[in-house]
DOVO-551905 format. One record per residue: y, x, z of N, C-alpha, C in turn. Coordinates in steps of 0.1 Angstrom, whole numbers, padded with zeros to 4 digits, always signed. Layout:
residues N
YXZYXZYXZ ...
//
This chain:
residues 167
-0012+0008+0000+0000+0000+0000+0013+0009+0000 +0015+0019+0011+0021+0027+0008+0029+0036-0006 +0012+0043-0010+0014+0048-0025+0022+0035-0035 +0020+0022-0036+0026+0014-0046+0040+0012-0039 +0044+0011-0027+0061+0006-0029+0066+0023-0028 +0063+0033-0026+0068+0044-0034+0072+0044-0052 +0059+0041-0055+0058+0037-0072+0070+0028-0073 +0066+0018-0066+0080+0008-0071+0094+0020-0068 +0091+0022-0056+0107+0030-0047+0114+0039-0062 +0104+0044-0066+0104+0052-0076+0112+0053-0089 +0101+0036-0091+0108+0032-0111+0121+0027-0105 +0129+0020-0095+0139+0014-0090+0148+0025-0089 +0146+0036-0088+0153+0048-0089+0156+0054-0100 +0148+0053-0109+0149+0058-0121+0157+0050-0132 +0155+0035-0131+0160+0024-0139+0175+0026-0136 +0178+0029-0120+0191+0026-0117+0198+0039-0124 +0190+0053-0125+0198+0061-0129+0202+0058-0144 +0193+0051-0151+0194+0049-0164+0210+0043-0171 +0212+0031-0159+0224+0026-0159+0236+0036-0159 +0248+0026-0166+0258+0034-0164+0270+0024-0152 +0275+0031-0142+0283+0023-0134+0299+0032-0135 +0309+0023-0128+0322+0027-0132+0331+0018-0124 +0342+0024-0115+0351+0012-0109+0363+0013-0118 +0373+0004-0108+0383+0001-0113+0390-0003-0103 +0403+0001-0105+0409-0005-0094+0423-0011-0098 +0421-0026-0099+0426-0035-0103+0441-0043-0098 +0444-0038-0085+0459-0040-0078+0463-0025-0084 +0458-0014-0089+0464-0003-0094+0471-0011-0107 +0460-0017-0116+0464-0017-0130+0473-0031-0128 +0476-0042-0118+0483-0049-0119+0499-0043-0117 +0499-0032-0105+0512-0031-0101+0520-0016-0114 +0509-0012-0123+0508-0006-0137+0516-0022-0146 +0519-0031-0148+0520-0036-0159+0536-0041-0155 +0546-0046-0163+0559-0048-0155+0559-0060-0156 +0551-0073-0163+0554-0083-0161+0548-0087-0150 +0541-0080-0134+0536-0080-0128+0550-0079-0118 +0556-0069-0122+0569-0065-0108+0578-0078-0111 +0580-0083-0127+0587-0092-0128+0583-0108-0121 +0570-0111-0122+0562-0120-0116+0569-0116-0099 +0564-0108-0097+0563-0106-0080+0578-0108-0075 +0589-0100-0083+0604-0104-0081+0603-0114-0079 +0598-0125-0087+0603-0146-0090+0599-0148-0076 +0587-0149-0075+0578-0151-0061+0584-0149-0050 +0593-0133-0050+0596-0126-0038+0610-0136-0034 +0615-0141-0046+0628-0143-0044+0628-0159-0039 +0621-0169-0048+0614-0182-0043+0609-0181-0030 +0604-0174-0024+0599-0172-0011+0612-0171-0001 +0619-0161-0003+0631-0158+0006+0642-0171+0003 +0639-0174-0008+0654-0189-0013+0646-0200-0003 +0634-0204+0001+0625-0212+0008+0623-0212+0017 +0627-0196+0026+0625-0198+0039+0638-0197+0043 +0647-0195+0042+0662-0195+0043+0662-0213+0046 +0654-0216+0033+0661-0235+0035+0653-0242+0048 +0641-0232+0050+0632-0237+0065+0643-0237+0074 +0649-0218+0075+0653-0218+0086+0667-0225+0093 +0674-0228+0083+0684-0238+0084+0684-0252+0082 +0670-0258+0084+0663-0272+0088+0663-0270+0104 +0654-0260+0108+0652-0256+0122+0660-0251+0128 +0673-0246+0125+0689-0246+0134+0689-0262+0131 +0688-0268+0125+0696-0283+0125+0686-0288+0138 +0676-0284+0138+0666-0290+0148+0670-0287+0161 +0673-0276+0158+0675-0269+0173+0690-0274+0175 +0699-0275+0169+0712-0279+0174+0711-0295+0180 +0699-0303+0170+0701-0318+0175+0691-0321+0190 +0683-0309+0189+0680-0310+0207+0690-0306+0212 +0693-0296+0212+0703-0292+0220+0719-0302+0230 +0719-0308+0214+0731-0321+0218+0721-0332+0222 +0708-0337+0224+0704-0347+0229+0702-0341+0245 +0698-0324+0245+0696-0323+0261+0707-0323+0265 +0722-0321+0264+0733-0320+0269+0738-0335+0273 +0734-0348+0263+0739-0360+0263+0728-0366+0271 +0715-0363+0273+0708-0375+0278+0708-0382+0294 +0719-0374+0299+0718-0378+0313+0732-0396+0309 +0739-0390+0299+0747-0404+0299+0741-0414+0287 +0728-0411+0282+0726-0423+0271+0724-0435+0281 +0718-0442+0273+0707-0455+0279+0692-0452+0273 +0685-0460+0282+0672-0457+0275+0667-0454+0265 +0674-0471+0256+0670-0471+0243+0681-0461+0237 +0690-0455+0234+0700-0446+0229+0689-0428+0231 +0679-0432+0247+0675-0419+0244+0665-0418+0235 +0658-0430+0235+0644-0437+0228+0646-0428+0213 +0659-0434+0210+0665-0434+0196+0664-0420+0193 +0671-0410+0199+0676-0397+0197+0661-0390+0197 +0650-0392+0208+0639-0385+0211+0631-0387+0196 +0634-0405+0190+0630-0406+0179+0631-0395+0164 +0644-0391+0165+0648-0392+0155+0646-0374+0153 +0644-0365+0167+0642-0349+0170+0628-0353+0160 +0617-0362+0167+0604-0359+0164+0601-0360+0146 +0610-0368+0143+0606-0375+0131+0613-0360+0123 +0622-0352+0122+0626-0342+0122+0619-0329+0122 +0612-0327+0133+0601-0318+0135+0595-0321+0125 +0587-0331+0121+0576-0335+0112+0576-0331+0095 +0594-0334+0097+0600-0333+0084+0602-0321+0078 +0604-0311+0090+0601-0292+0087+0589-0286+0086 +0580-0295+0096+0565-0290+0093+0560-0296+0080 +0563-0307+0076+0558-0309+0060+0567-0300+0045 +0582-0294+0048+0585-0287+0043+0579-0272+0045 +0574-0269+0051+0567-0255+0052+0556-0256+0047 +0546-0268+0049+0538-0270+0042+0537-0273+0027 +0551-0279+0023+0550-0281+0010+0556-0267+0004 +0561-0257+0007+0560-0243+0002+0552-0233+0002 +0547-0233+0016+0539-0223+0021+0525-0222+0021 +0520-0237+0024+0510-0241+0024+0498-0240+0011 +0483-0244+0018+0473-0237+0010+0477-0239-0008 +0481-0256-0008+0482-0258-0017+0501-0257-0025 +0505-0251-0015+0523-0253-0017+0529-0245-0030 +0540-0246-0027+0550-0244-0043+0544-0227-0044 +0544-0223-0032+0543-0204-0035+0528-0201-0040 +0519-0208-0038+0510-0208-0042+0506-0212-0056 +0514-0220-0062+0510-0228-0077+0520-0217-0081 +0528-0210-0080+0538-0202-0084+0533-0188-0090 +0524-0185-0076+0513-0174-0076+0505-0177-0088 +0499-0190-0090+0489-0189-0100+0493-0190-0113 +0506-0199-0117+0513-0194-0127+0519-0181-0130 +0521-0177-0125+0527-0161-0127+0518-0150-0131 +0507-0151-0119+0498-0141-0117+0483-0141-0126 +0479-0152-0123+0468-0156-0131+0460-0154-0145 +0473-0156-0149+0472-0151-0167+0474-0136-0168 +0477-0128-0160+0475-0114-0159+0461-0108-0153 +0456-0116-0147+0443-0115-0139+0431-0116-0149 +0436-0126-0160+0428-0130-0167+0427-0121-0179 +0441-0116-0185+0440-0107-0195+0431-0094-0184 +0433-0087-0176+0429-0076-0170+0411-0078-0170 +0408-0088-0164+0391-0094-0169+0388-0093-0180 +0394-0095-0191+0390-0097-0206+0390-0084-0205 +0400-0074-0204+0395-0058-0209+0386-0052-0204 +0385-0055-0191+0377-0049-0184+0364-0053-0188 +0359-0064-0192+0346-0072-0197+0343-0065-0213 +0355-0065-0222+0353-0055-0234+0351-0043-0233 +0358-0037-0222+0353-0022-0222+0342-0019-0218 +0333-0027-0209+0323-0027-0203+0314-0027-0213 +0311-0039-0224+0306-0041-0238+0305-0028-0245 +0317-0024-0246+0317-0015-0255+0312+0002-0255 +0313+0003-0243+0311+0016-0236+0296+0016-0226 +0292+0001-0225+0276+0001-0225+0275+0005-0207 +0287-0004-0199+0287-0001-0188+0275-0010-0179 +0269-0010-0173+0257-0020-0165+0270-0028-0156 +0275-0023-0148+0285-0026-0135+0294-0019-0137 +0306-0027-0134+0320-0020-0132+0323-0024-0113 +0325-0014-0103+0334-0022-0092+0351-0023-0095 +0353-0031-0081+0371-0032-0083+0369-0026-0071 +0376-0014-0070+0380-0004-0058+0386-0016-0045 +0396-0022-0055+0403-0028-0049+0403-0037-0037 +0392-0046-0041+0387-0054-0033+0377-0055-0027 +0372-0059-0017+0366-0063-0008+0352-0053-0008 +0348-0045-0018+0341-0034-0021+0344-0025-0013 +0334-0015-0005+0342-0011+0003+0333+0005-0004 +0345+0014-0008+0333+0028-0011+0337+0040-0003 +0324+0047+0004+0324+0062+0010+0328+0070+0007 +0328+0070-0010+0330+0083-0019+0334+0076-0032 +0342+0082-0041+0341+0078-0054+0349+0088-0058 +0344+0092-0072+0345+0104-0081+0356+0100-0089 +0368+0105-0089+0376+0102-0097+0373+0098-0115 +0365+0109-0116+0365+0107-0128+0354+0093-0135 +0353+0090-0124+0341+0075-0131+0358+0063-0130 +0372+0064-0124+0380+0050-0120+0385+0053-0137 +0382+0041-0144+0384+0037-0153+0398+0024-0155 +0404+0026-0148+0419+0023-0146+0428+0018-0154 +0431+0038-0159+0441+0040-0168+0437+0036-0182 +0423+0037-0186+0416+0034-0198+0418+0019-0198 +0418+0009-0188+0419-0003-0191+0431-0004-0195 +0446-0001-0187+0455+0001-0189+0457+0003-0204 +0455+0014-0209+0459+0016-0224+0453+0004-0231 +0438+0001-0225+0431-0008-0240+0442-0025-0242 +0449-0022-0225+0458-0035-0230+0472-0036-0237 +0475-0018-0238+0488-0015-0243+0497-0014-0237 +0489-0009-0223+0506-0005-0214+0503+0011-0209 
//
């Protein structure tokens, strides 16, 4: 039993050397392309124009507690009813605006996927032709969640993707 998962240990070693492997590292070749810095500017700037408008919802919030805790010893009940009403319905109305920017599904996110996406996709396409063409078994992406001990410079196939897209 022994002797045969050797044999196997064996051909498994040999097949694998047969192959050809090659990474890539793919946040390299995005922050390589300019319509990527241009993308990331829009994003960066929509983000900051977005949270600017959070945070001067949340001064409004915080000013209109502020004037209900200063006034509430002379309202009336219903007057406080009213005001306690009106903080909460306010809170709710900032946490649905963060959500509708921020959030899983929010503007920064469909922004991301417009922007980014169609660059994700051309970068796939080359990398999938060069693979084709150059008779690669496996390509990694350095980049992600791959995690490597060692890697030889000269197997990151990067810059070659880079050119094959013309930048």
């Amino acid at each position: 039993m022994k002797k045969l998962a050797f044999v196997f240990l064996l051909l498994v070693g040999l097949a694998a050397q047969a192959q050809k492997f090659c990474y890539v590292d793919t946040k390299y070749i995005l922050e390589e392309i300019p319509e990527y810095g241009v993308a990331m500017d829009q994003i960066n700037e929509l983000s900051v124009q977005w949270q600017k408008e959070i945070e001067n919802e949340r001064l409004t919030l915080d000013d209109l507690f502020k004037s209900y805790q200063a006034e509430k010893v002379i309202l009336s009940a219903k007057m406080k009813e009213a005001r306690e009403e009106e903080i909460i319905q306010k809170e709710k109305s900032l946490k649905q605006l963060k959500k509708h920017y921020f959030g899983p599904k929010g503007e920064l996110f469909n922004k991301q996927e417009a922007l980014i996406r169609p660059l994700q996709e051309q970068i796939q396409a080359n990398i999938t032709e060069y693979a084709e063409i150059h008779n690669y078994a496996v390509i990694f992406d350095k980049s992600g969640d791959l995690v490597m001990v060692f890697s030889d410079a000269k197997y990151d196939k990067s810059d070659a993707i880079l050119q094959s897209m013309g930048y």
